[in-house]
LOVEXRO-896443 format. One line per 5 residues: number of its first residue (from 1); their letters; for each residue x, y, z of C-alpha. Coordinates in steps of 0.05 Angstrom, whole numbers, plus 5000, padded with zeros to 4 digits. Layout:
REM residues N
NUM	A	X,Y,Z  ...
***
This chain:
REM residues 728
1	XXXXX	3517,2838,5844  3510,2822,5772  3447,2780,5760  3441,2776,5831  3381,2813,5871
6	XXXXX	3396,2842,5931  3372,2817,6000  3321,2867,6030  3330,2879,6103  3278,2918,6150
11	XXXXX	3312,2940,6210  3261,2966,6271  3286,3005,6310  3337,3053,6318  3386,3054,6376
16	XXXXX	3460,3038,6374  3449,2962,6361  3399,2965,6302  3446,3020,6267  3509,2979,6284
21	XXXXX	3482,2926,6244  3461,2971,6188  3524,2991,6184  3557,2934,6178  3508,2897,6132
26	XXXXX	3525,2960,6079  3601,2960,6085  3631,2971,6025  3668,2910,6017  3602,2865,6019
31	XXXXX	3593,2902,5950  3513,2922,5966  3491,2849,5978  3439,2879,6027  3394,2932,6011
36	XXXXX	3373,2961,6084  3303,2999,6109  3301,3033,6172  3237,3035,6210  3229,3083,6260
41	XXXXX	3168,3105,6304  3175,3185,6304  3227,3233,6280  3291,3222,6305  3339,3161,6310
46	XXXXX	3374,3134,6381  3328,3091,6420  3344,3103,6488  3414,3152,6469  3366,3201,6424
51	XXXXX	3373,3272,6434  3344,3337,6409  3359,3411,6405  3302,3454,6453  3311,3530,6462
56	XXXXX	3376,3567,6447  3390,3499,6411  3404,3478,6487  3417,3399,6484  3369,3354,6515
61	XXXXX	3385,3274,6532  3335,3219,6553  3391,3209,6604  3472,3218,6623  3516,3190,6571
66	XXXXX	3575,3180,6580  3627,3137,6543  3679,3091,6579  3745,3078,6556  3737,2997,6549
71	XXXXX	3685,3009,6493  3727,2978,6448  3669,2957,6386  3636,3023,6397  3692,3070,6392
76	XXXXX	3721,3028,6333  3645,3041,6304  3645,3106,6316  3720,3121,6288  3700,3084,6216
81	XXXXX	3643,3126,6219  3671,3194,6221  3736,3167,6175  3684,3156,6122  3646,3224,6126
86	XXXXX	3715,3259,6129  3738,3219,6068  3671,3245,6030  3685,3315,6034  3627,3344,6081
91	XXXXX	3634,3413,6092  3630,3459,6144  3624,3407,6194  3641,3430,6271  3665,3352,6278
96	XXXXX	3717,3327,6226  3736,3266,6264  3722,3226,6334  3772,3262,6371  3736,3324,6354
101	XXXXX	3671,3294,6371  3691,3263,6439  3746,3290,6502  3772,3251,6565  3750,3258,6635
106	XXXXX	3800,3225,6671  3765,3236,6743  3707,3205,6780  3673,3209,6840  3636,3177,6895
111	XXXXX	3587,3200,6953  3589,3164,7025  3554,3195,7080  3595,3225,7131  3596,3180,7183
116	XXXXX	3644,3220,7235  3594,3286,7237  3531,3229,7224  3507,3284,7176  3521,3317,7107
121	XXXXX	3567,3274,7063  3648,3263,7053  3660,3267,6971  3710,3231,6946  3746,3241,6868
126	XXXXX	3807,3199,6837  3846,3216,6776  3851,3153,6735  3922,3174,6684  3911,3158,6613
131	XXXXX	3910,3088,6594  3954,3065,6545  3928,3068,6476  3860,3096,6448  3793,3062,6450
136	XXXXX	3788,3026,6379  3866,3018,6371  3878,2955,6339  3896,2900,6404  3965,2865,6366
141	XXXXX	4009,2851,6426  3967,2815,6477  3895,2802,6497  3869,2848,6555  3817,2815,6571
146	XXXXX	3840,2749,6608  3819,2729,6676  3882,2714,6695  3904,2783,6669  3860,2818,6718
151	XXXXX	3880,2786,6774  3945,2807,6767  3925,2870,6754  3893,2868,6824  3953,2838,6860
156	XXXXX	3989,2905,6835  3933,2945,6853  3926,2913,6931  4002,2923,6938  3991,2998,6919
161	XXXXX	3943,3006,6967  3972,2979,7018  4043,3021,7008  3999,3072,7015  3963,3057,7085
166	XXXXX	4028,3032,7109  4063,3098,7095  3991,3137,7129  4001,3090,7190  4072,3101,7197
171	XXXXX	4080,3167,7173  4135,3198,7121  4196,3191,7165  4191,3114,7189  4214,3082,7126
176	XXXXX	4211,3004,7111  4276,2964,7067  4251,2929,7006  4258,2851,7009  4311,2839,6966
181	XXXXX	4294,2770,6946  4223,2785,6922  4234,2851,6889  4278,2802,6849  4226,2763,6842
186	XXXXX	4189,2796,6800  4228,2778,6745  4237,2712,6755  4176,2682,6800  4193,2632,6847
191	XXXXX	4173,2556,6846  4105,2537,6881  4147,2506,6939  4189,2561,6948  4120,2601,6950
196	XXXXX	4086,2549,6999  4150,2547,7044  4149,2628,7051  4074,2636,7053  4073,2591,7113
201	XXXXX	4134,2623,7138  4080,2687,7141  4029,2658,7167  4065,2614,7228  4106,2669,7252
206	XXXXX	4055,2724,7254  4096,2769,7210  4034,2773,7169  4004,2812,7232  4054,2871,7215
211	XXXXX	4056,2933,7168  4106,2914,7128  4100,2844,7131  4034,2858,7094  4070,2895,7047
216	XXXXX	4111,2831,7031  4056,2785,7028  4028,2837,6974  4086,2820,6940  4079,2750,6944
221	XXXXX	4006,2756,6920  4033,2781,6854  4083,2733,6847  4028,2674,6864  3982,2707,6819
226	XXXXX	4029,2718,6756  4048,2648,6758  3962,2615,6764  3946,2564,6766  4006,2530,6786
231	XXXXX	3987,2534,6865  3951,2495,6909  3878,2525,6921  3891,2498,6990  3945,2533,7001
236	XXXXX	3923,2602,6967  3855,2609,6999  3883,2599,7070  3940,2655,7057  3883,2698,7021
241	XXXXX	3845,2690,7087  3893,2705,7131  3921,2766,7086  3854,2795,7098  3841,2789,7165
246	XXXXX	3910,2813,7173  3893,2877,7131  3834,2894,7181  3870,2877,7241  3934,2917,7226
251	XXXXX	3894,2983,7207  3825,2980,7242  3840,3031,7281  3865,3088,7230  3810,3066,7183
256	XXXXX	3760,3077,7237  3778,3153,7243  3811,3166,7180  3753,3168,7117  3816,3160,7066
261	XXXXX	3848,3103,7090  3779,3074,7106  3761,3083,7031  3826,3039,7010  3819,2991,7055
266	XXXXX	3743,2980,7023  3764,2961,6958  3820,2920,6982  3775,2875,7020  3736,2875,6957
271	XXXXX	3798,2856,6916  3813,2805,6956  3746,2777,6964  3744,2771,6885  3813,2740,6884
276	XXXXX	3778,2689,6926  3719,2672,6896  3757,2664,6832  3811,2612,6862  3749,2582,6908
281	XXXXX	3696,2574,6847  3754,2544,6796  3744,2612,6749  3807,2607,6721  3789,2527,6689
286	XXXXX	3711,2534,6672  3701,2554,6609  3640,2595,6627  3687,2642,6669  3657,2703,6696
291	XXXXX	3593,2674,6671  3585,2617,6718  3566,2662,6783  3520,2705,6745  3459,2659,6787
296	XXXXX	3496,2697,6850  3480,2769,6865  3548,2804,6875  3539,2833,6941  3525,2759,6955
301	XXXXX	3578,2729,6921  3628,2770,6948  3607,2761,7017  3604,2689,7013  3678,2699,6991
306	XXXXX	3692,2741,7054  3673,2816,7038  3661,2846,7105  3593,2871,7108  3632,2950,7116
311	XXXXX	3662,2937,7045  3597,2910,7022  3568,2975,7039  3625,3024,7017  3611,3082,6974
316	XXXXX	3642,3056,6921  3594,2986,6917  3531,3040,6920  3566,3074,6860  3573,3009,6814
321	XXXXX	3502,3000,6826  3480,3064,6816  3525,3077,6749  3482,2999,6727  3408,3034,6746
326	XXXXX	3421,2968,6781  3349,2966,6830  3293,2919,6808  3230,2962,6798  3252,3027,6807
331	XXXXX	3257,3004,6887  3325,3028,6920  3321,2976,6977  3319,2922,6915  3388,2929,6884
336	XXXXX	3407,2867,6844  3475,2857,6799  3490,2787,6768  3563,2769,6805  3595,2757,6739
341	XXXXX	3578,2820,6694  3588,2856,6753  3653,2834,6770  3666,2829,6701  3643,2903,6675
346	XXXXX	3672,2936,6737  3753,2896,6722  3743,2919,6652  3731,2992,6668  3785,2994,6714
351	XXXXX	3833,2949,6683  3822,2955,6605  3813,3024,6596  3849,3071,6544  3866,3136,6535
356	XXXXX	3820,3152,6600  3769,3125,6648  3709,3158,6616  3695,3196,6550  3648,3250,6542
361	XXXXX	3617,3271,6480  3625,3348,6462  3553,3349,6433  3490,3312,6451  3489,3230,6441
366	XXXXX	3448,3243,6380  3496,3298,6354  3561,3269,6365  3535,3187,6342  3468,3189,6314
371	XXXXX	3470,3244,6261  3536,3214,6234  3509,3146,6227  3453,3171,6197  3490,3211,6134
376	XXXXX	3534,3154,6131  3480,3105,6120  3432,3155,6076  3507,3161,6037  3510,3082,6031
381	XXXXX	3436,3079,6003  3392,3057,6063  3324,3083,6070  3298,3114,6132  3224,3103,6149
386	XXXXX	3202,3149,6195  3137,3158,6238  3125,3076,6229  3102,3047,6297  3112,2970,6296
391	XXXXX	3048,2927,6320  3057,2866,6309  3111,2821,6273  3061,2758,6235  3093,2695,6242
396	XXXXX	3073,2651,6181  3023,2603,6188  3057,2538,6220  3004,2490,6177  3039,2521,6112
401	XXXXX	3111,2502,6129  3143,2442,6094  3173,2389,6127  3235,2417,6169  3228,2480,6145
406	XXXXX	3244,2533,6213  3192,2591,6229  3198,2647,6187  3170,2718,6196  3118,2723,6137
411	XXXXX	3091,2807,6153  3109,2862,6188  3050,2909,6207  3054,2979,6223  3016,3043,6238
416	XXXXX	3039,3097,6198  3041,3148,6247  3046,3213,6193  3061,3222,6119  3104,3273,6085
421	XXXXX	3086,3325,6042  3121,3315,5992  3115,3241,5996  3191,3238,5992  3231,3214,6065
426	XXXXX	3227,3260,6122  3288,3315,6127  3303,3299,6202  3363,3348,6220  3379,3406,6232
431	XXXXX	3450,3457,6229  3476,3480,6288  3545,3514,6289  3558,3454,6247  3537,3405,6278
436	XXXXX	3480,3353,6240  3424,3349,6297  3366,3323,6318  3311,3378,6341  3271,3360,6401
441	XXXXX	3205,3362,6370  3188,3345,6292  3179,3381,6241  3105,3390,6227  3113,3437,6168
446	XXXXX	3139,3373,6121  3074,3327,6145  3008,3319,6121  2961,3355,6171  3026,3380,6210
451	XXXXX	2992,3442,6244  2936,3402,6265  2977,3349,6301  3022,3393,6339  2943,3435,6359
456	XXXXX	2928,3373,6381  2998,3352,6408  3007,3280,6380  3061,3252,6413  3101,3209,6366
461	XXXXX	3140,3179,6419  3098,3164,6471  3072,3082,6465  3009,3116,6499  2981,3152,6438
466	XXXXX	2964,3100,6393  2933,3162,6341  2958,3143,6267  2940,3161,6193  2941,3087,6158
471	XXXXX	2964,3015,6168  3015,2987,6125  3034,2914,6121  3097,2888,6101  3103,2822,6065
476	XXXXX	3161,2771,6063  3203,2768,5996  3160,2829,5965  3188,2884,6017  3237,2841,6061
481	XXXXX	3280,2780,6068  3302,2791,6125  3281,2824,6198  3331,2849,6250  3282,2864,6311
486	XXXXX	3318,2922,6347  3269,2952,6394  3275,2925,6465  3259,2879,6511  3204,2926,6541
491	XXXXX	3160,2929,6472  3172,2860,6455  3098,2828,6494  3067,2889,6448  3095,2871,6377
496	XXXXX	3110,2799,6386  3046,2773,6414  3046,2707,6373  3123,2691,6380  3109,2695,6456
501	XXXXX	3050,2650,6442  3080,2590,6414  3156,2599,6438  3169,2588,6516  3245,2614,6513
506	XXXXX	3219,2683,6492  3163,2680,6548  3217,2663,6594  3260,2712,6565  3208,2771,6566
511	XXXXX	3186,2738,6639  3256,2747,6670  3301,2804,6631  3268,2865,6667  3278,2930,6654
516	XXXXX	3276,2992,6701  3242,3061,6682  3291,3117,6692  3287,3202,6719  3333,3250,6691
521	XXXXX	3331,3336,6698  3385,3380,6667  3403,3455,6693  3434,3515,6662  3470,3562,6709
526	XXXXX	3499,3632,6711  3552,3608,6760  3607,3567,6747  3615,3498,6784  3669,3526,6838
531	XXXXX	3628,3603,6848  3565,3536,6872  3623,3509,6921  3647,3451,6882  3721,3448,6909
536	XXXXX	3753,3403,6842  3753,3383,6766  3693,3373,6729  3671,3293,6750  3622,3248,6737
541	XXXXX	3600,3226,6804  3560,3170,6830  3529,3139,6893  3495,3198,6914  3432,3208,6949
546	XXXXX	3365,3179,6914  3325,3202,6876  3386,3232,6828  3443,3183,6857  3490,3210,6808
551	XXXXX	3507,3279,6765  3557,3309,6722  3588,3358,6696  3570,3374,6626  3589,3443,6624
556	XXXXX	3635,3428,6553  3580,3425,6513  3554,3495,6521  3590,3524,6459  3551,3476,6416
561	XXXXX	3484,3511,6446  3457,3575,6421  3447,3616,6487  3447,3701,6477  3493,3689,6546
566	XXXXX	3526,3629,6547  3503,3581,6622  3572,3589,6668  3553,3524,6685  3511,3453,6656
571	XXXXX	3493,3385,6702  3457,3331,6689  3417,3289,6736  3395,3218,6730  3366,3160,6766
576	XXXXX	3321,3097,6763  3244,3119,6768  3201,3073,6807  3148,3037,6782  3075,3035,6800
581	XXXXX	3038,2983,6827  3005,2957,6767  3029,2983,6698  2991,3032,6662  2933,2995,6612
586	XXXXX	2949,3018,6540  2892,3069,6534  2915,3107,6592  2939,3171,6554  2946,3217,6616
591	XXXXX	3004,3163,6649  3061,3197,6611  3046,3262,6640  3032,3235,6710  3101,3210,6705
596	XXXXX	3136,3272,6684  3102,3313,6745  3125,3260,6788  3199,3271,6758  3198,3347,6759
601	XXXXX	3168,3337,6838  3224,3291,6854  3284,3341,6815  3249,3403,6849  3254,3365,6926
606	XXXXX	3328,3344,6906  3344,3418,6895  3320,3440,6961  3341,3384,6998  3405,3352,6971
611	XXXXX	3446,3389,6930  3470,3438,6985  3514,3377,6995  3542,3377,6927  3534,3456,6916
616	XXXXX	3541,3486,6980  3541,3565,6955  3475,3544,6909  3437,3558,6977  3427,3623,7016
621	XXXXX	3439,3638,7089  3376,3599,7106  3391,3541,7066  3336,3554,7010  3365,3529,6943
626	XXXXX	3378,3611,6907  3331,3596,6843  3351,3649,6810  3420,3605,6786  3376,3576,6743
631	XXXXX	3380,3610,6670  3313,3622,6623  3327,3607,6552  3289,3677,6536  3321,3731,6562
636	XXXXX	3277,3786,6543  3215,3750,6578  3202,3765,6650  3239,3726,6697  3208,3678,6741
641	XXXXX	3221,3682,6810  3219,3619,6861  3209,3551,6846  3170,3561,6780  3229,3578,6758
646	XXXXX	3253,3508,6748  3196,3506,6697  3258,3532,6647  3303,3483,6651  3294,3404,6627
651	XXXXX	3270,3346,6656  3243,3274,6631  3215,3213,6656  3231,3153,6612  3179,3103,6613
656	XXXXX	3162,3089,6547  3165,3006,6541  3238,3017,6496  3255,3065,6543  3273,3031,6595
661	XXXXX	3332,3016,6623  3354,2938,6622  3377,2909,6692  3420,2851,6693  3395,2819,6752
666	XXXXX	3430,2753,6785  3393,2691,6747  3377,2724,6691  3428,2726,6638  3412,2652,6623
671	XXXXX	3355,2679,6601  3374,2722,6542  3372,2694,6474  3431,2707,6427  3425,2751,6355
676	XXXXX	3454,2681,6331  3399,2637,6353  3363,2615,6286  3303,2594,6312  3267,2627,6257
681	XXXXX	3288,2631,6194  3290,2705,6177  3291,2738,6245  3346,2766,6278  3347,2803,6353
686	XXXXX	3391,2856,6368  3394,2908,6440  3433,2906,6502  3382,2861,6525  3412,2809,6487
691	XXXXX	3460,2743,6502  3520,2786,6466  3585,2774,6510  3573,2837,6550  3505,2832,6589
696	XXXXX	3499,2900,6613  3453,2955,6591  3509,3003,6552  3535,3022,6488  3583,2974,6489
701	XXXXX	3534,2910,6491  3485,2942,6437  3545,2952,6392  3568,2877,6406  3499,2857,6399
706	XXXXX	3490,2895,6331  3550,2862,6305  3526,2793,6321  3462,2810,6279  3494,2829,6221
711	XXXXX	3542,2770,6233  3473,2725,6233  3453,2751,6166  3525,2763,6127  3566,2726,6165
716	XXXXX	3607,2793,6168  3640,2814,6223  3677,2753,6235  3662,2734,6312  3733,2738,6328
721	XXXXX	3730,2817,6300  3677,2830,6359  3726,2845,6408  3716,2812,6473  3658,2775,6451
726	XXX	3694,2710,6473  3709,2754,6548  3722,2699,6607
***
């Protein structure tokens, strides 16, 4: 940089996009061309992943978090990031790599009512073997992530199946002879007449209509579908048709009193319907791919490509939608999924994973990803601005600009929330059993007036309490360059007022990418999960009853908490929250609380009503959930008996504008605007709420999206190093 002044960046924000693209605009190898400020309203870092450390150290999340193993940019991220600290020597430190920081959980679960007793539900888990690889291995031998790929992925995954209801139907000792000629096959697939002429063959002479002519035509189906697109749509659609119908026909009556073979069935008349709607809406040719049936909403789409309406309602459709938050307003009778992400999220976490399905972290999100980033980035030289609440980014005065000359953000204006005492940057973590973390509350013994503001209980956090110490103003080329705008969607009408003013794509943008507000509640307990009546393996589990559709088991992380008697047992609990009528004006300070009441109501109601379904031996003879389970951080205190008791444990209710959880809801994705639109000369977006190649509120999407922003700045990544940015 000799000669050369650095280009100032203010980053706003904190979450996993707006510190992707910090790190990558202060890799080493762009030899400090970019000298990075983090702003950050409170005293912590994570955006919608932070976490803190409440009594016994216990961890406490905004939500569930759990990692799945398609996250290919984030777990590449997160693996550079923990190289680097281990290659500077930090000491003492409980996690020396990612591996340490993160384990598999290779089983998940799904809830569907019990429809044979019409009561009480039927839980179902699968173990999902490790996938090939680990998340952030370099991809050198083939591309995963072809459309083509996955549908031969599926033709495997329908012939499974269907082995398997064949051999249920039949039973152990009828046994079927393998078609010589197609096993062969499979090495060699057969010309597109020779497929016509025997797919005709199955449908003229009924053998279709049989168990193990099913079986064969599952063959076939991989054969046809190895070999795309070198059949006749014609052709394929009417066998696809017929296959299905077949399916139902040949086991209607053992799915209709047997729940397991019911299941299977479910999600092969989903596969098929996919298989469908890809051959019948020319997928495989449009460049858009998935992308061009995100105006459909998938239930829609894949009923329109024959889903029966029993499918449609399966337990495991409830659980994609429940894992996406995926119901407009909060409102479970408004679920809404754009067909293509959908489609496209769900093949990826089935087909693309490695190592294992999910990954859980052995810490809190802001343990195990946010304290790392952070002394890697503090290490690199960026400065970290804390208690600075963004009000409004000042567009420059359009009379001023010369001829051709784009937009440009000329200020950035701020309330300073608190000052430090020293007048040095705010010390934000804290040790525990090695592990860098975030405490749940700040530190009011390094502010100015600290013991006042906690008397008075400022709330940092909460977009509700608008109390602050001083303005400051920002001003182009004197403190920045350049602006990467990383809060999300949800804030953007309150610090953007004059971008939404003169700009119609970001009214229609802020106008149609909604976001949900979201419940969560987590429990300690002195019994283990099998002494409650769980039967299996820890699980993540989904499609549950509402209000806290799905749970898991989180009891790994209890020997990074600081109990005197360690919990036998941790869940979490989370769900969408629904919204009220007519939001809450600014100046109503009380509507955070109202909102946490109405979350600890909901949790205390789910604990007498539900969980006996989940738990059966957390309730006593009369079915009354046993409070006492519950464990109080202080031992020596006097127990609480009863309900109050659930006064101990955590709960949360994030509605907080940058809180909430972004839907991707069918005719909306053409609404997002991309970190690389230029539209103004110094601004960059970044969040899951983004146009990034992923449109789905994860870590995944934020990390893509943070890579485009520093791509929009540097030019570094390259796009073709954001992996599956280019994803059919």
């Amino acid at each position: 940089m000799t000669g050369q002044r650095a280009a100032k960046v203010a980053i706003i924000g904190s979450g996993c996009a707006a510190m992707t693209a910090a790190f990558e605009l202060t890799r080493p190898e762009l030899a400090g061309r970019y000298q990075v400020t983090v702003y950050q309203t409170g005293w912590r870092l994570g955006g919608k992943g932070a976490s803190g450390r409440g009594p016994c150290q216990r961890i406490e999340e905004h939500g569930l978090h759990v990692w799945l193993g398609f996250y290919e940019n984030a777990f590449r991220l997160m693996r550079e990031c923990y190289a680097e600290l281990d290659a500077a020597g930090h000491p003492n430190r409980a996690f020396r790599s990612w591996r340490d920081a993160f384990y598999p959980e290779s089983y998940i679960g799904i809830a569907d009512p019990d429809r044979n007793r019409g009561s009480g539900h039927v839980i179902w888990t699968s173990y999902f073997p490790p996938g090939k690889g680990l998340p952030g291995d370099p991809l050198t031998s083939h591309n995963p992530f072809t459309l083509q790929g996955y549908l031969l992925r599926t033709g495997a995954l329908v012939r499974a199946l269907l082995l398997g209801l064949e051999t249920r139907r039949s039973g152990p000792a009828e046994t079927r002879q393998p078609d010589a000629e197609l096993e062969a096959a499979h090495s060699a697939p057969p010309t597109p007449e020779r497929v016509a002429e025997r797919s005709l063959r199955l449908l003229h002479q009924g053998i279709l209509f049989t168990a193990a002519g099913l079986v064969e035509a599952a063959t076939l189906l991989e054969l046809v579908l190895k070999a795309l697109p070198s059949y006749s749509d014609n052709l394929l659609l009417r066998f696809l048709t017929a296959f299905s119908a077949a399916v139902r026909n040949a086991f209607e009556e053992l799915i209709e009193r047997d729940d397991e073979s019911r299941v299977k069935w479910e999600i092969i008349d989903l596969v098929i319907a996919i298989v469908v709607g890809v051959i019948r809406f020319g997928l495989l040719t449009d460049p858009r791919g998935l992308s061009a049936i995100d105006d459909y909403e998938c239930r829609d789409w894949l009923r329109l490509n024959g889903a029966s309406e029993r499918a449609l309602d399966s337990a495991f459709v409830r659980g994609l939608y429940d894992l996406a938050l995926a119901y407009e307003a909060g409102d479970p009778a408004r679920p809404g999924l754009a067909a293509g992400q959908a489609i496209r999220g769900s093949l990826r976490m089935f087909f693309t994973y490695r190592g294992a399905l999910f990954w859980k972290m052995r810490a809190g999100m802001g343990d195990v990803i946010f304290a790392p980033l952070y002394e890697v980035l503090k290490a690199r030289g960026v400065r970290f601005e804390f208690f600075h609440r963004l009000e409004n980014v000042k567009l420059a005065d359009e009379a001023t600009l010369a001829p051709g000359e784009r937009p440009y953000v000329q200020a950035l204006e701020f309330a300073v929330q608190a000052k430090v005492r020293s007048g040095g940057e705010y010390q934000p973590l804290v040790d525990v059993h090695g592990v860098p973390s975030w405490p749940a509350a700040p530190d009011h013994g390094q502010l100015v007036n600290g013991a006042r503001m906690r008397r008075e209980g400022w709330d940092f956090e909460s977009h509700w309490d608008r109390r602050k110490v001083a303005d400051k103003t920002l001003k182009v080329t004197e403190d920045f360059d350049f602006v990467v705008l990383g809060v999300s969607v949800g804030a953007i009408p309150h610090v953007c007022k004059e971008i939404l003013a003169r700009d119609p794509r970001w009214r229609d943008m802020v106008a149609n990418v909604k976001t949900v507000a979201t419940q969560a509640f987590q429990v300690w307990l002195n019994r283990d999960a099998r002494q409650l009546g769980w039967p299996g393996d820890p699980v993540t589990l989904s499609g549950f009853v509402k209000p806290f559709d799905t749970w898991a088991d989180m009891t790994h992380v209890a020997p990074r908490e600081d109990w005197p008697t360690p919990p036998a047992s941790i869940a979490y609990f989370c769900n969408v929250l629904a919204d009220p009528q007519s939001p809450p004006a600014d100046e109503d300070t009380d509507y955070p609380a109202r909102r946490r009441a109405e979350v600890r109501e909901n949790a205390v109601r789910f604990l007498k009503q539900d969980i006996c379904h989940l738990w059966p031996e957390a309730v006593d003879g009369g079915g009354q959930f046993r409070w006492q389970l519950l464990m109080q951080p202080d031992e020596s205190a006097e127990q609480t008996a009863g309900e109050a008791r659930f006064d101990s444990q955590f709960w949360t209710a994030n509605a907080n504008p940058t809180d909430r959880y972004v839907l991707a809801l069918p005719g909306t994705l053409k609404y997002r605007i991309s970190p690389l639109d230029n539209s103004y000369d110094n601004l960059t977006i970044t969040g899951d709420w983004t146009d990034c190649g992923f449109n789905e509120g994860c870590v995944e999407a934020a990390v893509m999206s943070g890579k485009l922003a520093a791509h929009a700045i540097a030019g570094n990544p390259a796009l073709e190093d954001i992996i599956g940015y280019d994803h059919p």
